[in-house]
C-alpha positions in Angstrom: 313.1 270.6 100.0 311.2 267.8 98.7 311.7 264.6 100.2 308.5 262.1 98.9 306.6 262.1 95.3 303.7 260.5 95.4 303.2 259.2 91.4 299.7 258.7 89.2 300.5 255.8 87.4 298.1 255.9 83.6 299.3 259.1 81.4 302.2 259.6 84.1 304.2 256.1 84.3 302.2 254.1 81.6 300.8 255.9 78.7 297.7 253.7 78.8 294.4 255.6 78.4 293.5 254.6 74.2 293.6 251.4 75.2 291.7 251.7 78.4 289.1 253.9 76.1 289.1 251.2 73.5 288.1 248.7 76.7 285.4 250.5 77.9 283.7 250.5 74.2 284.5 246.9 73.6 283.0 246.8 77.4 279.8 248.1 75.9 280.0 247.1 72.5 276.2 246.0 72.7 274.9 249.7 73.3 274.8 252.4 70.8 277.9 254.0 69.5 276.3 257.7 70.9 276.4 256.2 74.3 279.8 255.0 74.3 281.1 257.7 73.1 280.1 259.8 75.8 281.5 257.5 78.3 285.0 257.4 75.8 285.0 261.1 76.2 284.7 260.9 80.1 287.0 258.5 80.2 289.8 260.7 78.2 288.4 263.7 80.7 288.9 262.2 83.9 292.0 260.1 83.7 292.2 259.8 87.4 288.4 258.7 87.8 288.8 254.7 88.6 287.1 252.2 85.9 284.8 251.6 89.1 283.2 254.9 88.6 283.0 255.4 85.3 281.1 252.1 84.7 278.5 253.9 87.2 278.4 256.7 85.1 278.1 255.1 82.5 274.7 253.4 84.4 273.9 256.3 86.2 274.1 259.1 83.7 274.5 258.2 80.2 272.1 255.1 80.3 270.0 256.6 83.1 269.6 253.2 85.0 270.6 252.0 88.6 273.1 249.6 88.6 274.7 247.8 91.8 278.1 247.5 93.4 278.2 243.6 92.5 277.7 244.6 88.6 280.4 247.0 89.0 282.9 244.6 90.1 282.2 242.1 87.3 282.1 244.4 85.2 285.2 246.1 85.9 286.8 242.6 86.4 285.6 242.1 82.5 287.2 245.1 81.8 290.2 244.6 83.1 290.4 240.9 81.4 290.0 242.8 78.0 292.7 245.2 78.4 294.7 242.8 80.1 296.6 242.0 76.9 297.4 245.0 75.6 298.0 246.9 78.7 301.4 244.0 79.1 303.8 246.0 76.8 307.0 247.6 78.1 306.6 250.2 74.8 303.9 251.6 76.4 305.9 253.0 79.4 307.0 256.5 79.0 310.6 257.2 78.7 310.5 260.7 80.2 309.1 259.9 83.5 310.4 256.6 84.0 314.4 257.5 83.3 313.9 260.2 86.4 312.3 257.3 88.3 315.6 255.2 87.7 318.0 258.0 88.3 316.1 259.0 91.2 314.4 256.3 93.4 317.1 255.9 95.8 317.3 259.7 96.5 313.4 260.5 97.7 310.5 258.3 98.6 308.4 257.8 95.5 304.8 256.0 96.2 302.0 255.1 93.1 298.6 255.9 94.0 296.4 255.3 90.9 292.9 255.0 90.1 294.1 251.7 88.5 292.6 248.6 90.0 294.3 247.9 92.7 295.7 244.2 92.3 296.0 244.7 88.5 298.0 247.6 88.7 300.9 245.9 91.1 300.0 242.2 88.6 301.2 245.0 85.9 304.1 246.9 88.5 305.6 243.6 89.0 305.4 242.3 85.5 307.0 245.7 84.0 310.0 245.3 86.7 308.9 248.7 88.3 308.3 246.9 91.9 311.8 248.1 93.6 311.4 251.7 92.5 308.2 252.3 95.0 307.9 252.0 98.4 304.3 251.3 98.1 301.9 250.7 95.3 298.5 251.6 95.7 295.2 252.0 93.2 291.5 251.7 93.4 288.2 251.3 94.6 289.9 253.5 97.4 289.3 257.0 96.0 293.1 259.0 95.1 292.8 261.4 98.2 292.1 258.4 100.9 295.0 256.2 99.4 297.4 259.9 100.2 295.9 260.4 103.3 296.5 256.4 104.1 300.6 256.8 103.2 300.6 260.1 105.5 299.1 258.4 108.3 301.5 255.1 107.8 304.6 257.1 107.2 304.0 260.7 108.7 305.8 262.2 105.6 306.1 266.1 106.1 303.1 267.5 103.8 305.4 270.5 102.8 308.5 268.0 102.0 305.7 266.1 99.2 304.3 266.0 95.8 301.9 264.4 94.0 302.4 264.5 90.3 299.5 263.8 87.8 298.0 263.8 84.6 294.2 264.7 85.6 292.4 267.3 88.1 291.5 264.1 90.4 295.4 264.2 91.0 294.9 267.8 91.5 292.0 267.7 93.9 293.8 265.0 95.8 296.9 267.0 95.9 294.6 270.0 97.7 292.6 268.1 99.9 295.8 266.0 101.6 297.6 269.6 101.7 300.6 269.0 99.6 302.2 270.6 96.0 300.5 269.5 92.5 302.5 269.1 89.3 300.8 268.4 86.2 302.4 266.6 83.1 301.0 265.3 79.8 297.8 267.0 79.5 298.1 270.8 78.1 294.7 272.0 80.3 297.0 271.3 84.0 299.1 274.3 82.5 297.8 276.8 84.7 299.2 274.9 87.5 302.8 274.3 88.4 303.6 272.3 85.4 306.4 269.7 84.2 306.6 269.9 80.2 309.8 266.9 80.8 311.8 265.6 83.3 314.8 266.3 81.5 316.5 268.4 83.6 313.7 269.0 85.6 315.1 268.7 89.8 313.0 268.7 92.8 
């Protein structure tokens, strides 16, 4: 019986990731197109990779430079003022998910952990109304399977009463590491796991 979903929030809750891609090449407008579009296609690969690490790969294996943990954070501060805008729309939350969040909230314990940044993910929670359906609200730097392990340790949820539903294999890995049941959704290559093509009549 499952008692606690733990929720990725971009391709899950909010369908977000052109216009994250679309920030990360106005991020870099200044270096060649070929570059940036091998960091766009990471980007669309590894949904649940925060923007934290793929600005380092972006550094680190497309450009082939060092770059520091201050320049990440100024730049991932730029990034998130240029999606800032954009990301603010109530259209871009997805209907499926987010009626069985509203029918259902009250019934288990439903957490966010997201490879969003942290304070502008609840900035957005809060300005979307979505606040009162999560008990807690969590996104990066912390990597996807400390920020599970954190709400086991805090709440000592049973592992085989919870599930993490995602969008991307670092919801997966997560999901293995911590011990608990993966469901993909919205991305066709998380088939070959247990998979949820809509919540329309899907039941935990």
């Amino acid at each position: 019986m499952v008692k606690t979903v733990l929720w990725d929030f971009d391709g899950v809750i909010l369908d977000s990731m052109k216009i994250k891609g679309d920030g990360f090449l106005e991020l870099f407008k200044d270096y060649s197109n070929d570059f940036r579009q091998k960091l766009y296609k990471y980007h669309f690969e590894n949904g649940g990779v925060s923007r934290f690490d793929k600005i380092k790969y972006f550094y680190n294996d497309v450009l082939m430079k060092d770059i520091t943990e201050e320049e990440i954070l100024q730049l991932a501060k730029k990034f998130g003022m240029i999606i800032k805008k954009k990301i603010n729309d109530k259209n871009n939350l997805i209907e499926d998910s987010m009626n069985f969040i509203k029918a259902n909230y009250t019934k288990y314990n439903f957490h966010i952990v997201s490879g969003a940044e942290h304070n502008e993910l609840n900035n957005l929670c809060n300005y979307l109304k979505l606040t009162k359906y999560f008990i807690t609200i969590d996104g990066s730097p912390t990597k996807k399977e400390i920020l599970v392990k954190n709400i086991f340790d805090k709440y000592s949820y049973e592992k085989e009463q919870t599930i993490l539903i995602g969008d991307a294999m670092t919801d997966y890995n997560a999901s293995i590491k911590n011990g608990i049941k993966f469901y993909g959704y919205n991305n066709s290559k998380l088939k070959k796991f247990d998979y949820i093509n809509s919540f329309n009549g899907f039941t935990l």
